[in-house]
N, C-alpha and C positions, 0 to 999 in steps of 0.2 A: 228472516229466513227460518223456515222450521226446522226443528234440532234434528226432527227424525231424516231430513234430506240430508244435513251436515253427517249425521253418523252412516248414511248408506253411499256417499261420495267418500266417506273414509277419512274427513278431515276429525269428525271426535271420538271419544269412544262412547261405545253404546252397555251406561252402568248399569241401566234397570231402570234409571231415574229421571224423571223428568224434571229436569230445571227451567225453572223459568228467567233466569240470570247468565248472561254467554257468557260471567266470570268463572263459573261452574262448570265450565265447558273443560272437559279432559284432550288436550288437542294432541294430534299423533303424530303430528311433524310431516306429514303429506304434502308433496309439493311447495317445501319449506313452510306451511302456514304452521307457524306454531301458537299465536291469539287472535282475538274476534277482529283486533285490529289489521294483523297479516292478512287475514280474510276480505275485509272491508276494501285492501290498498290491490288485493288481486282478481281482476275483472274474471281470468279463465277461472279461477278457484268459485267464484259466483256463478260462473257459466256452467260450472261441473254440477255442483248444488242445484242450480235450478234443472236443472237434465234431470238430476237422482229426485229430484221432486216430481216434476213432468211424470217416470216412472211408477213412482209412487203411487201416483191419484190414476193413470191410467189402468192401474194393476187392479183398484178400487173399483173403476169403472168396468172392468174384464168380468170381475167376480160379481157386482151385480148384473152382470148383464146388457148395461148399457151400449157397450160396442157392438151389439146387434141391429142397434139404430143406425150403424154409419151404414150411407149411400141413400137413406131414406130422406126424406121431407118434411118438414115442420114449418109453418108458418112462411114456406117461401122461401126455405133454407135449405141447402142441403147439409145431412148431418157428417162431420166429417170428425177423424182422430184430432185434429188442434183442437176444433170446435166443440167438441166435450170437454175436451180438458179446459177450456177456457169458460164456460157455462160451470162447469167444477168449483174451478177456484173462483166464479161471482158465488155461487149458493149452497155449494155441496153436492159431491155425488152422490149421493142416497137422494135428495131434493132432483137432479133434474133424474134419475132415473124414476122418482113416481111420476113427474113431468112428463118423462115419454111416453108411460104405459098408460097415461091419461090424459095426453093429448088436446083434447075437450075442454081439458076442467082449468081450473085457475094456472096462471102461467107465476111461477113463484118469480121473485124480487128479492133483490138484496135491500142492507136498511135506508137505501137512497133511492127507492125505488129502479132501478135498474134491471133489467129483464136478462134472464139468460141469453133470447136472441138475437139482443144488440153486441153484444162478444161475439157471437158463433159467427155473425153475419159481418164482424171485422176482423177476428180473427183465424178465422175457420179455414182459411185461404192457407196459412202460414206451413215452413215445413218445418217440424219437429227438431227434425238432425241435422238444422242448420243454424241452428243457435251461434250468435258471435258474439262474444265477450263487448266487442267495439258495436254491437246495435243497442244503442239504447238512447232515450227520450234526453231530449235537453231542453232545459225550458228558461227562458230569461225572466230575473224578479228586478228587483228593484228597479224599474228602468227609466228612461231621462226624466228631466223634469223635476229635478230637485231644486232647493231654494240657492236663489241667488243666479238661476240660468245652468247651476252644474248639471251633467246628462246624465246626473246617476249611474247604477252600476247594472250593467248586463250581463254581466260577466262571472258574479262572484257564486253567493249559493242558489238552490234551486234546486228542484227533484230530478235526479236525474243525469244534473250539468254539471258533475264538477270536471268534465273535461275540458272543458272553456280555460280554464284554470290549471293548469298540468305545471305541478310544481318541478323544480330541477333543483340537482344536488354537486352543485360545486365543493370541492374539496378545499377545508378551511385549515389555520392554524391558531393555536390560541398563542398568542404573543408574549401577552403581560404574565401569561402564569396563574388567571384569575378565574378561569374557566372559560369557555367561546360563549362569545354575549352578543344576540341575536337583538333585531326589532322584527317585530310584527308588522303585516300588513297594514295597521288600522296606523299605527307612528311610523310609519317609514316613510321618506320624500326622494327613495332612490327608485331612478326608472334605467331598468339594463334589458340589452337585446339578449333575451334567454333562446329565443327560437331561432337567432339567426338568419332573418327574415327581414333587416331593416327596420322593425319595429323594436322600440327603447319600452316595454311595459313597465307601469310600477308595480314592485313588487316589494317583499320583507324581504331584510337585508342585513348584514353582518355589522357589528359595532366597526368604528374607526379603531378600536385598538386592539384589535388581531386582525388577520390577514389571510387574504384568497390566495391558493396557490396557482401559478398563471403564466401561460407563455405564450409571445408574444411572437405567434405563427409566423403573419406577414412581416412582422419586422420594423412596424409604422410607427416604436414607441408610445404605442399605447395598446389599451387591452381593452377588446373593440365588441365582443360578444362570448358567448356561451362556448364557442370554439375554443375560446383559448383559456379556458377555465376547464377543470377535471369535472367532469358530470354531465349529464345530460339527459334528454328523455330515456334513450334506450340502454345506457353502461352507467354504470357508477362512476364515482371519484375515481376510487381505489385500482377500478376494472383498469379506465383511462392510463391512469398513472401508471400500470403495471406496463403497459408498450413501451415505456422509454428505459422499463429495467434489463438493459444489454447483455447484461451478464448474466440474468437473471437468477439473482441470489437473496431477492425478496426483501432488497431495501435500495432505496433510491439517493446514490452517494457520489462522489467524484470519481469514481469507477466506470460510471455510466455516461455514455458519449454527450449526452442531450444536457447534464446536470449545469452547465453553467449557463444556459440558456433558459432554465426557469428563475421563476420573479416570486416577489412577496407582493402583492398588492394591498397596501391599505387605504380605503376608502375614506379618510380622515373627516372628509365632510358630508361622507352617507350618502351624495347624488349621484350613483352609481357611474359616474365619469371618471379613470382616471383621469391622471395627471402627475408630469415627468416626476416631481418630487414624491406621489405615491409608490413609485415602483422600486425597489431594491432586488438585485439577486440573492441567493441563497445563501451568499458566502460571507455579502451585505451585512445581511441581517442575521448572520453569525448562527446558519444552522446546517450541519455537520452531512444528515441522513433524515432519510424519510421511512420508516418502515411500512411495508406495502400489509404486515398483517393486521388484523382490525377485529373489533368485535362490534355483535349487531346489539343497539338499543333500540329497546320498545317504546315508539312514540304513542304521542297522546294523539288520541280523535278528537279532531274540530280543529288544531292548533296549526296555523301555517307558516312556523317558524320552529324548527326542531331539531337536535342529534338524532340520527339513524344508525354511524357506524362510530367505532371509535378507534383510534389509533396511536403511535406515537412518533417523534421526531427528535431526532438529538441534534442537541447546540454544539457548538466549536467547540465547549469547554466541558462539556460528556455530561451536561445534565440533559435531561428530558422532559420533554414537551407533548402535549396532546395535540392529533391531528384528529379532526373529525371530520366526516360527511352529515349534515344535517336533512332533518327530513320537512317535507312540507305537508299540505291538507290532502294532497287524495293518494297518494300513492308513497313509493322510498325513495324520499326524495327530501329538496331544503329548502324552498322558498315557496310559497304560495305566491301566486301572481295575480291580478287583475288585469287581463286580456284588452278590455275597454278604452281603460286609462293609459296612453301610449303616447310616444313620441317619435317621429319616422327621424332615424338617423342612418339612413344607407346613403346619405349624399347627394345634394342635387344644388345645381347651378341655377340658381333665380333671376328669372327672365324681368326685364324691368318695366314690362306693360302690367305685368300683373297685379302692378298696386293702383292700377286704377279702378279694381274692385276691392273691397275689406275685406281684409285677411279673419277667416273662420276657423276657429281651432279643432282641429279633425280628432277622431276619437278610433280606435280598433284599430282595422287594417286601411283606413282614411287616414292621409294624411293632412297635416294642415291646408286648406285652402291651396294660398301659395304657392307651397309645394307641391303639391295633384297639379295644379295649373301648368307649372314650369316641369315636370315629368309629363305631359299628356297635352300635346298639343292639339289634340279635340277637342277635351275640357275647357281649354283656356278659349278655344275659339269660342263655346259655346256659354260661356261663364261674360265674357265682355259682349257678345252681342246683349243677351239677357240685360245684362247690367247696363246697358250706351243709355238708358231714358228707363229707368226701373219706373214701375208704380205696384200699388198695391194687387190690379188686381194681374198683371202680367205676371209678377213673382207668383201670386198664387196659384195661376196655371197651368204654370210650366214647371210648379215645386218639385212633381213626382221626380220630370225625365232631370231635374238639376240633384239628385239623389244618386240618380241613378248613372247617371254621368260622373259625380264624383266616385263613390262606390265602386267603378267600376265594373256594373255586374248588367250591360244592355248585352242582350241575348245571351245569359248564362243559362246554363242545363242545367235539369234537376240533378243529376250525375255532378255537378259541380258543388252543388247544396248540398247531400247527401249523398254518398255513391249506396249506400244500402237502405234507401228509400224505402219506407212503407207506406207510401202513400205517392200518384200517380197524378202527372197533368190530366184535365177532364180534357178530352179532344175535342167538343165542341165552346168551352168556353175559353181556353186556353191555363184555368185556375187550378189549383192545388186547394183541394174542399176539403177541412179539418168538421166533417160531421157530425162528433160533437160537441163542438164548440158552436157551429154554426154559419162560422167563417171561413172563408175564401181569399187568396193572396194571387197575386201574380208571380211569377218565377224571381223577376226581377225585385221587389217590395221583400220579398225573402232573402235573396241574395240583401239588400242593403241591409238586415238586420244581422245578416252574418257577419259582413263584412265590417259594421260597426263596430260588435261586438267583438270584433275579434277574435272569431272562431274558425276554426279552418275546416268544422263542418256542423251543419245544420240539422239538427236531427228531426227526418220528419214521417212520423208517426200519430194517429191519434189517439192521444191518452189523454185518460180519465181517470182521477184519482183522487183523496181524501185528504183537506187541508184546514186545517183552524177549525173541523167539523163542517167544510163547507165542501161541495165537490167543483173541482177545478180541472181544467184541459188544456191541452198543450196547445193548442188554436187560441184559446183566450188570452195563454199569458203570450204566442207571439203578437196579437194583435194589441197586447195593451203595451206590449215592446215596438210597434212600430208607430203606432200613432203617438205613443210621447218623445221620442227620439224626434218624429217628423215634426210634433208644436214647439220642439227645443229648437231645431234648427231652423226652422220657420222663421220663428220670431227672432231671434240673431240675424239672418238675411236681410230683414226687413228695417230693424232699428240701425245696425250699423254701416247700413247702404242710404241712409236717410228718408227709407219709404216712410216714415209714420213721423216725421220731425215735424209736418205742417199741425197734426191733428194731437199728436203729447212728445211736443220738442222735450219734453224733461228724461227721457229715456235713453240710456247711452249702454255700450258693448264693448270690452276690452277683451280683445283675441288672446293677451298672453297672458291672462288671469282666467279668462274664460268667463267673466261675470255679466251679466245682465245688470244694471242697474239705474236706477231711478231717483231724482232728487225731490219727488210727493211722496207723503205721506200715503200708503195704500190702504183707504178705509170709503165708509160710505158715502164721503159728499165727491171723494175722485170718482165712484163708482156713479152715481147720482150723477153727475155733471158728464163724464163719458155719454152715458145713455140717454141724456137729453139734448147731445148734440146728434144722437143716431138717430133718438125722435125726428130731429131736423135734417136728417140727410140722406129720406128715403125715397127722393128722388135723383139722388149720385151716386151710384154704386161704387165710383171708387174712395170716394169720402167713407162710403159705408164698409167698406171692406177695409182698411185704414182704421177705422175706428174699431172695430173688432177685433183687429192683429193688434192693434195697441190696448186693451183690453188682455188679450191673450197673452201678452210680454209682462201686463201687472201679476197676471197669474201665475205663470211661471217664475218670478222674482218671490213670490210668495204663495205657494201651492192652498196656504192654510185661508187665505184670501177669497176661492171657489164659491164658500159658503155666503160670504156677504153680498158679492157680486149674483148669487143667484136670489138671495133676499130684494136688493134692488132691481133686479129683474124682475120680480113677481111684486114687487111693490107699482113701476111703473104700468105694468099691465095692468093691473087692476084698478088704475085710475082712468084707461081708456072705455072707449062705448061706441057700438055704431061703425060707420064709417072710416074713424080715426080708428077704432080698434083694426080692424083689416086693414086697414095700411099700417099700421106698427107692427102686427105679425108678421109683415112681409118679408123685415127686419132679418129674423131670425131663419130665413130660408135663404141669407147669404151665406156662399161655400164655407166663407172665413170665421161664420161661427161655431160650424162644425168643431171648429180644433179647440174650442173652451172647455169643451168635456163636460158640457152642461144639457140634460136632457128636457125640453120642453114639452108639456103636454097642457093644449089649452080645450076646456069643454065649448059646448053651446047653450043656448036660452033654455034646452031642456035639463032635465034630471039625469047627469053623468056619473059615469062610475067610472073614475081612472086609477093606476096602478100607476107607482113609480117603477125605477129600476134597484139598479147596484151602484149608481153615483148621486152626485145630487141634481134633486129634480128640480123645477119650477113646474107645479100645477098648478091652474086656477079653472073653476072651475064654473065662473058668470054668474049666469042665469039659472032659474032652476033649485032643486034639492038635489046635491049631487053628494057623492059618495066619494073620498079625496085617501090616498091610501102615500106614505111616502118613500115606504120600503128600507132600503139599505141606503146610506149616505147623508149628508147634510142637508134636507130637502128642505125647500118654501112652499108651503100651503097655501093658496087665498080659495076662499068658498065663493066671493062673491053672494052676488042674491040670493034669497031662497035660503029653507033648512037644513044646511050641509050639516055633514060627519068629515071630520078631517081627521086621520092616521098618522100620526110621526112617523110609528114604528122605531128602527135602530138609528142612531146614532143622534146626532145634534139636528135636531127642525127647528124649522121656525113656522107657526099655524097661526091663520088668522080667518076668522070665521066669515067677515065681512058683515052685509046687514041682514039681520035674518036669525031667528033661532037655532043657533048651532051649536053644535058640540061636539067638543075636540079632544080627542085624544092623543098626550105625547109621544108615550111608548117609553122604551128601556132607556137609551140613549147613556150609555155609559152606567147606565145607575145612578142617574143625579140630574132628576126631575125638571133641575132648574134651567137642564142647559135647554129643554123647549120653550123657548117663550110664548106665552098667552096675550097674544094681542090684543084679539076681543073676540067674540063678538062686541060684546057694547063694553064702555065704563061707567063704572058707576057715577049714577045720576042720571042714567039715560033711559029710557023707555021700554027698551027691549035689553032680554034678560037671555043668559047663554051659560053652559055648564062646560067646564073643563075637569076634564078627569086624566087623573096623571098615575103612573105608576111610581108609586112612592117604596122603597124597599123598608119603613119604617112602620107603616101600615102594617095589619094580620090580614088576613082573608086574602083575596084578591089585589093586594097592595093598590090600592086605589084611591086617589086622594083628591076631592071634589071642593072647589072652590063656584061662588057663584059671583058675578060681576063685581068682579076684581079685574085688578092687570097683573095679577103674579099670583103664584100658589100660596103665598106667606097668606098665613089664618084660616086656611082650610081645614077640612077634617076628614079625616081619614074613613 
């Protein structure tokens, strides 16, 4: 945020001097923000700020002149007051005002090449003074598909999202005298319902050896959610606790009607479950009063386990004790949570047909299998018909609507997604277009990544913004959030239903670990030998769709595996020709390989020029002098005939020239030349001769390091 917005909203003072450090920041107590952190945890105080900025740059644009453009025309646009300010902050207002007044001439770019007009023309629409603290971008990172079958995290950080995550601040006691001793999100194994929502999330959590203070509303002996705990999204600890002060004399004693009806809870085994011997009263556990005054600590940014307020409590025997409110990652609060990672405890009675399909361990606002079944008897109906004679390619058909059946979300509103949508169903397609991403969702396919995630809204807007020096979209990261959640469950449907037992019985799924697993070794002769029963089974589509999901369950057990299976990929193709080669490509235009996440691009008998992507490729490129580029990812090269050029580019390749005078280039690939292997063209001893050139960081010049008919760069020269 810029300081000059902070000081003309009032939150700092304006010394003369420009800091470039928000430690330096002189803060005025505005709207309680008194650090950069108060600022960070308060959406309105951000909403204020960026208004007093909006102002700012508008004030800019007044005095040169610019706002004589609104109502006018540029490239198909109309020019409006957002859409300046939004053309502003891509380039500068002095930049798009020579833009206006020249019209004609070069249209200026930011350093991503991004045009003023692609803003105006998405945000130009917007209304100024209706800024809401609650509209803003969420985007899912880490998402399924992590090793061993876990569905990764949808939920945690990300630009934008730390609402998915909305920490809560129950009111704590320190027991032992030792200080209140927290775990963090990354060590904690306790899941508690914070929302009060039937969902248990795992979240950070308090040591066994102090204790939550807690009443136990309904009376069920036990302490069941965030209801009966002091804190919550909306009130404090302290706020809570003050309702039960009767008398109110600003401490919480046997004076006060309600005091022998609260509990000490300790958590003794951290899995956020009581249990009868965790609970003790007050009088129990030998503590006296509770004082309702507190003072506030400044928590740390990043940390989802923290003090917020602090307070005290007296024992039976008139010593004192610290009570505290703890704070969590985005807000004043105590626990950071993971939305994702859940477990549905609101109660449900299990119907006993249900185990005649495998129980699938549900994630977000999904409950386990099971459970969705025995709560929703469409589901169940619609779950045992599917399953009465499963096959491969029936599951894969009907994968979407069995998503979207569990999920819950068949005919959900975009109103249901987002209630302050920036972006609108297309009425003739029925899709939600993220423009700059490129990408397009159905209502529903976005509903299932909410609901996975565990978010109780979806923000949808299309943003573009600047990451690892890359530019990324809020369309990209939903779409790499639903196709991997979709090849996590995919491939758990299919192994633990016994679709793929005939074609790698060694593949097995356990619901209450949640793991994928396998008793082969995952390397190149399983990969080799998969793909040469697919060579043989390109006359049975359902052998061949089997073979791919079981393929895709190797990958997903071990993500780092992509790369060899696309090397044996591009290794098989390139031993075919003719006729056989057209029928093996065929291969790869079954639905079921889409979900490998592997992009194929094959040439012809002529001189091609192919580009890889952002994942890893398989090119080859035949016949011909072709031109083989492998971009971002762990790509396979094959030149085939003819004198190719083969490109690594980033990250780890694998290049192989084939027969023919070629030369290859590895590229960067972490800084370490060796991870591209030099296949060949030829080895030495052979007739035809081929140059690999590698970027070497050891090298001067050009870091370039040329080897000639070898099989590796060892003895080259620089």
């Amino acid at each position: 945020m810029e300081e000059a917005a902070l000081v003309d909203a009032g939150y700092i003072q304006n010394d003369g001097k420009i800091n470039n450090n928000y430690k330096d920041y002189q803060w005025t107590g505005v709207d309680g923000i008194n650090s950069y952190t108060d600022f960070l945890k308060s959406a309105q105080a951000q909403t204020n700020a960026v208004s007093s900025y909006h102002k700012r740059v508008l004030g800019y644009l007044k005095n040169n002149g610019a706002t004589n453009f609104i109502g006018q025309t540029i490239d198909g646009i109309v020019i409006s007051e957002a859409g300046l300010l939004a053309a502003a902050h891509l380039v500068g207002a002095k930049a798009v005002k020579d833009w206006l007044d020249n019209s004609t001439g070069t249209t200026p770019e930011d350093a991503f090449g991004t045009k003023p007009t692609e803003y105006m023309r998405l945000l130009g629409d917007n209304e100024l003074g209706n800024l809401n603290p609650n509209d803003m971008t969420v985007l899912p990172t880490d998402t399924a598909g992590a090793p061993g079958g876990n569905p990764g995290n949808l939920a945690n950080s990300g630009s934008g999202n730390s609402d998915r995550s909305i920490p809560r601040d129950p009111l704590v006691l320190d027991l032992d005298g030792d200080g209140v001793e927290l775990t963090v999100l990354e060590g904690s194994n306790a899941y508690f319902d914070l929302n009060g929502d039937g969902f248990a999330t795992r979240t950070a959590w308090l040591s066994g050896d102090d204790g939550f203070l807690a009443l136990d509303r309904n009376k069920d002996g036990a302490i069941n959610d965030i209801s009966e705990l002091f804190g919550s999204q909306e009130r404090t600890g302290y706020e809570e606790l003050g309702d039960l002060d009767s008398n109110a004399d600003g401490v919480i004693d046997a004076n006060d009607q309600r005091f022998a009806d609260l509990k000490v809870w300790q958590d003794k085994n951290g899995d956020g479950v009581s249990q009868s011997h965790e609970l003790r009263s007050l009088t129990e556990a030998g503590i006296a009063s509770i004082s309702l005054g507190h003072d506030t600590v400044e928590t740390q940014e990043g940390s989802d386990a923290q003090i917020a307020r602090r307070g005290t409590f007296t024992w039976a025997n008139g010593r004192q004790g610290v009570a505290t409110e703890t704070s969590g990652t985005a807000a004043d609060v105590l626990f950071g949570s993971n939305s994702t990672f859940t477990r549905y405890v609101g109660g449900v009675t299990m119907d006993s047909d249900v185990s005649a399909v495998a129980n699938i361990k549900g994630y977000g606002k999904m409950p386990d299998l099971h459970q969705a079944m025995s709560l929703d008897s469409d589901l169940k109906n619609y779950v045992l018909n599917l399953f009465r004679a499963p096959t491969a390619e029936s599951l894969l058909s009907n994968f979407e609507e069995l998503l979207v059946q569990w999920a819950g979300v068949d005919g959900i509103t975009i109103e249901a997604i987002d209630p302050n949508h920036r972006l609108d169903v297309d009425t003739e397609t029925g899709l939600v277009n993220f423009r700059l991403a490129g990408e397009s969702f159905t209502l529903e396919q976005l509903g299932v990544i909410k609901q996975y995630a565990g978010m109780d809204v979806l923000r949808l807007g299309d943003g573009q913004w600047r990451e690892d020096g890359e530019i990324v979209t809020t369309g990209g990261y939903y779409r790499q959030a639903y196709d991997e959640l979709s090849r996590n469950l995919l491939v758990k449907f299919a192994v633990a239903n016994g679709v793929l037992s005939d074609v790698m019985p060694e593949l097995s799924y356990n619901a209450t670990t949640d793991l994928l697993t396998t008793r082969t070794t995952i390397d190149t002769p399983v990969f080799d030998k998969a793909l040469g029963n697919i060579a043989r089974s390109l006359d049975n589509s359902e052998a061949l769709t089997a073979q791919w999901l079981a393929l895709t369950a190797l990958v997903e057990i071990d993500p780092s595996s992509r790369a060899i299976l696309a090397n044996s990929i591009g290794n098989l193709v390139s031993s075919y020709t003719g006729a056989d080669l057209d029928a093996l490509l065929s291969a790869f235009g079954n639905p079921a390989f889409e979900f490998l996440n592997i992009d194929t691009k094959f040439g012809a008998s002529g001189a091609d020029t192919i580009d890889g992507g952002k994942i890893e490729d398989v090119i080859v490129g035949f016949g011909g002098n072709d031109r083989l580029r492998g971009a971002d990812g762990d790509d396979t090269l094959s030149g085939g005939k003819g004198n190719d050029a083969l490109y690594g580019d980033a990250d780890s390749d694998t290049l192989s020239g084939g027969i023919g005078n070629d030369t290859l280039y590895g590229g960067a690939g972490d800084g370490v030349s060796r991870r591209h292997r030099w296949l060949s063209p030829k080895r030495c001893g052979q007739t035809e001769t081929g140059v690999a050139v590698w970027l070497n960081p050891t090298c001067a010049g050009p870091y370039l390091y040329r080897t000639t008919c070898s099989n590796s760069p060892e003895g080259g020269v620089c």
